[in-house]
C-alpha positions in Angstrom: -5.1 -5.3 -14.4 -5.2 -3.8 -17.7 -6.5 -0.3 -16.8 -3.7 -0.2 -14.0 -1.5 2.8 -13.8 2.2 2.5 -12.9 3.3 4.5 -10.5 6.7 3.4 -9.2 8.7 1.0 -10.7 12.4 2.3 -8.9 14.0 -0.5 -7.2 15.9 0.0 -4.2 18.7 -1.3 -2.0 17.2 -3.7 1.5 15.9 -0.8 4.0 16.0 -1.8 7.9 12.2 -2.3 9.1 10.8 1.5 9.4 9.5 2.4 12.7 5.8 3.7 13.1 7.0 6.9 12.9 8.9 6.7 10.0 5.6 4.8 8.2 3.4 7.7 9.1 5.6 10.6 7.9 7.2 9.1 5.1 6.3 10.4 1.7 4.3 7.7 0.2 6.5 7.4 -2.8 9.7 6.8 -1.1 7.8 4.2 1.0 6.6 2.5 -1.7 10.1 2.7 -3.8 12.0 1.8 -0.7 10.0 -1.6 -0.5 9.8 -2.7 -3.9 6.0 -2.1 -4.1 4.1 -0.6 -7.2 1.1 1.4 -6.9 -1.8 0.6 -9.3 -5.3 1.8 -10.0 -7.9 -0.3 -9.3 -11.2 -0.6 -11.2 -13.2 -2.0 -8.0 -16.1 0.7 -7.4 -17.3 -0.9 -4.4 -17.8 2.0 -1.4 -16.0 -0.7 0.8 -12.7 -1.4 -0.8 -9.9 0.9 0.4 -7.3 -0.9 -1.6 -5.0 -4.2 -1.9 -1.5 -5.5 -1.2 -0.9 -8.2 -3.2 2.7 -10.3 -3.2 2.9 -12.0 -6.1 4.9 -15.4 -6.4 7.5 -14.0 -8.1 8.6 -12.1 -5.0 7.2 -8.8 -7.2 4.6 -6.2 -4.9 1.6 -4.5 -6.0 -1.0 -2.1 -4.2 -4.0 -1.6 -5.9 -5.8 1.9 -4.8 -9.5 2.5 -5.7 -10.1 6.2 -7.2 -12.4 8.4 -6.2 -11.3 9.1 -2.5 -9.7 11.8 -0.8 -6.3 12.4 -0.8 -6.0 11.7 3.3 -8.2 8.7 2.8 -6.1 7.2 -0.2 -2.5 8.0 1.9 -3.9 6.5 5.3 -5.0 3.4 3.6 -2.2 2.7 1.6 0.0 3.2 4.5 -1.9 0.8 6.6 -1.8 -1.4 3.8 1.8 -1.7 3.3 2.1 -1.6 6.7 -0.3 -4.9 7.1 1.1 -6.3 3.9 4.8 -5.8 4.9 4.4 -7.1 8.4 5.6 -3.5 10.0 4.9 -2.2 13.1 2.0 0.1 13.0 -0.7 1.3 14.9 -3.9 -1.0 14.4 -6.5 -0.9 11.5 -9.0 1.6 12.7 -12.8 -0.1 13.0 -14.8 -0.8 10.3 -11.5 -1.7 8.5 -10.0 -5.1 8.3 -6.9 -7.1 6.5 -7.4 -10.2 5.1 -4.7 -12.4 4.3 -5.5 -15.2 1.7 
Protein backbone atom coordinates (compact mmCIF):
# COMPACT_ATOMS: atom_id res chain seq x y z
CA UNK A 1 0.00 0.00 0.00
CA UNK A 2 2.38 2.62 -0.97
CA UNK A 3 -0.09 5.46 -1.68
CA UNK A 4 -1.75 4.70 1.83
CA UNK A 5 -2.40 7.55 4.23
CA UNK A 6 -1.97 7.04 8.04
CA UNK A 7 -4.53 8.12 9.86
CA UNK A 8 -4.16 6.73 13.45
CA UNK A 9 -1.37 5.14 14.70
CA UNK A 10 -2.34 5.88 18.91
CA UNK A 11 -2.36 2.68 20.65
CA UNK A 12 -4.63 2.13 23.43
CA UNK A 13 -5.34 0.24 26.65
CA UNK A 14 -8.00 -3.34 26.09
CA UNK A 15 -11.63 -1.55 25.78
CA UNK A 16 -14.68 -3.91 26.98
CA UNK A 17 -16.66 -5.02 23.64
CA UNK A 18 -18.74 -1.67 22.67
CA UNK A 19 -22.37 -2.07 22.45
CA UNK A 20 -24.27 -1.14 19.07
CA UNK A 21 -24.96 1.96 20.43
CA UNK A 22 -21.75 2.88 21.35
CA UNK A 23 -20.37 1.65 17.60
CA UNK A 24 -22.87 3.91 15.99
CA UNK A 25 -22.24 7.21 17.95
CA UNK A 26 -18.78 6.89 18.47
CA UNK A 27 -16.50 9.23 16.78
CA UNK A 28 -14.75 7.27 14.19
CA UNK A 29 -11.33 8.16 15.38
CA UNK A 30 -11.68 7.10 18.92
CA UNK A 31 -13.15 3.86 17.55
CA UNK A 32 -10.50 3.15 15.48
CA UNK A 33 -7.69 4.24 18.16
CA UNK A 34 -9.55 2.34 20.89
CA UNK A 35 -9.05 -0.94 18.78
CA UNK A 36 -5.77 -0.69 17.47
CA UNK A 37 -6.96 -0.25 13.82
CA UNK A 38 -5.32 2.14 11.21
CA UNK A 39 -7.19 3.86 8.58
CA UNK A 40 -5.67 3.85 5.12
CA UNK A 41 -6.54 5.06 1.64
CA UNK A 42 -7.14 2.72 -0.76
CA UNK A 43 -6.30 3.02 -4.49
CA UNK A 44 -9.27 0.44 -5.53
CA UNK A 45 -11.58 2.58 -7.96
CA UNK A 46 -14.06 0.01 -8.36
CA UNK A 47 -17.89 1.59 -7.71
CA UNK A 48 -18.37 -1.66 -5.62
CA UNK A 49 -15.66 -1.63 -3.00
CA UNK A 50 -16.79 0.21 0.21
CA UNK A 51 -13.51 -0.61 2.01
CA UNK A 52 -11.39 -3.51 3.87
CA UNK A 53 -10.50 -4.79 7.31
CA UNK A 54 -7.55 -6.58 7.10
CA UNK A 55 -5.71 -8.37 10.43
CA UNK A 56 -2.49 -8.90 9.59
CA UNK A 57 -0.48 -11.85 11.17
CA UNK A 58 1.31 -9.79 13.33
CA UNK A 59 -1.74 -9.13 15.35
CA UNK A 60 -1.43 -5.37 13.60
CA UNK A 61 -5.21 -3.88 11.99
CA UNK A 62 -5.70 -2.00 8.96
CA UNK A 63 -8.97 -0.51 7.18
CA UNK A 64 -8.52 0.38 3.88
CA UNK A 65 -11.27 3.20 2.74
CA UNK A 66 -11.75 3.95 -1.04
CA UNK A 67 -11.98 7.86 -1.80
CA UNK A 68 -14.38 9.44 -3.58
CA UNK A 69 -17.54 8.85 -1.38
CA UNK A 70 -19.51 10.86 0.88
CA UNK A 71 -18.71 11.47 4.15
CA UNK A 72 -22.01 9.33 5.58
CA UNK A 73 -21.14 6.71 3.11
CA UNK A 74 -17.39 6.46 4.09
CA UNK A 75 -18.37 6.63 8.25
CA UNK A 76 -21.27 3.86 7.74
CA UNK A 77 -18.97 1.55 5.98
CA UNK A 78 -16.13 1.76 8.03
CA UNK A 79 -18.22 1.28 11.06
CA UNK A 80 -19.77 -1.79 9.67
CA UNK A 81 -16.48 -2.83 8.75
CA UNK A 82 -14.87 -2.73 12.03
CA UNK A 83 -17.82 -3.92 13.37
CA UNK A 84 -17.73 -7.27 10.94
CA UNK A 85 -13.99 -7.35 11.21
CA UNK A 86 -13.90 -7.04 15.10
CA UNK A 87 -16.66 -9.56 15.61
CA UNK A 88 -19.08 -6.70 17.50
CA UNK A 89 -22.48 -6.63 17.84
CA UNK A 90 -24.03 -4.64 15.22
CA UNK A 91 -26.97 -4.25 13.23
CA UNK A 92 -26.66 -6.37 9.88
CA UNK A 93 -24.92 -5.41 6.60
CA UNK A 94 -27.65 -3.56 4.74
CA UNK A 95 -28.37 -5.39 1.09
CA UNK A 96 -26.32 -5.22 -1.69
CA UNK A 97 -23.48 -5.25 0.87
CA UNK A 98 -21.57 -8.28 2.03
CA UNK A 99 -18.38 -9.33 4.34
CA UNK A 100 -16.16 -11.76 3.22
CA UNK A 101 -13.86 -13.40 5.41
CA UNK A 102 -10.76 -15.03 3.63
Amino acid sequence: MQDATKALARPSAATPTPSPAYLLDTPLPRLLAEHNVELFTSSIMDRNFYGAFVELKDGSRILSMPTGRSQFERDTAARLLLAEGLGLEAPPLPMPLTAVRT
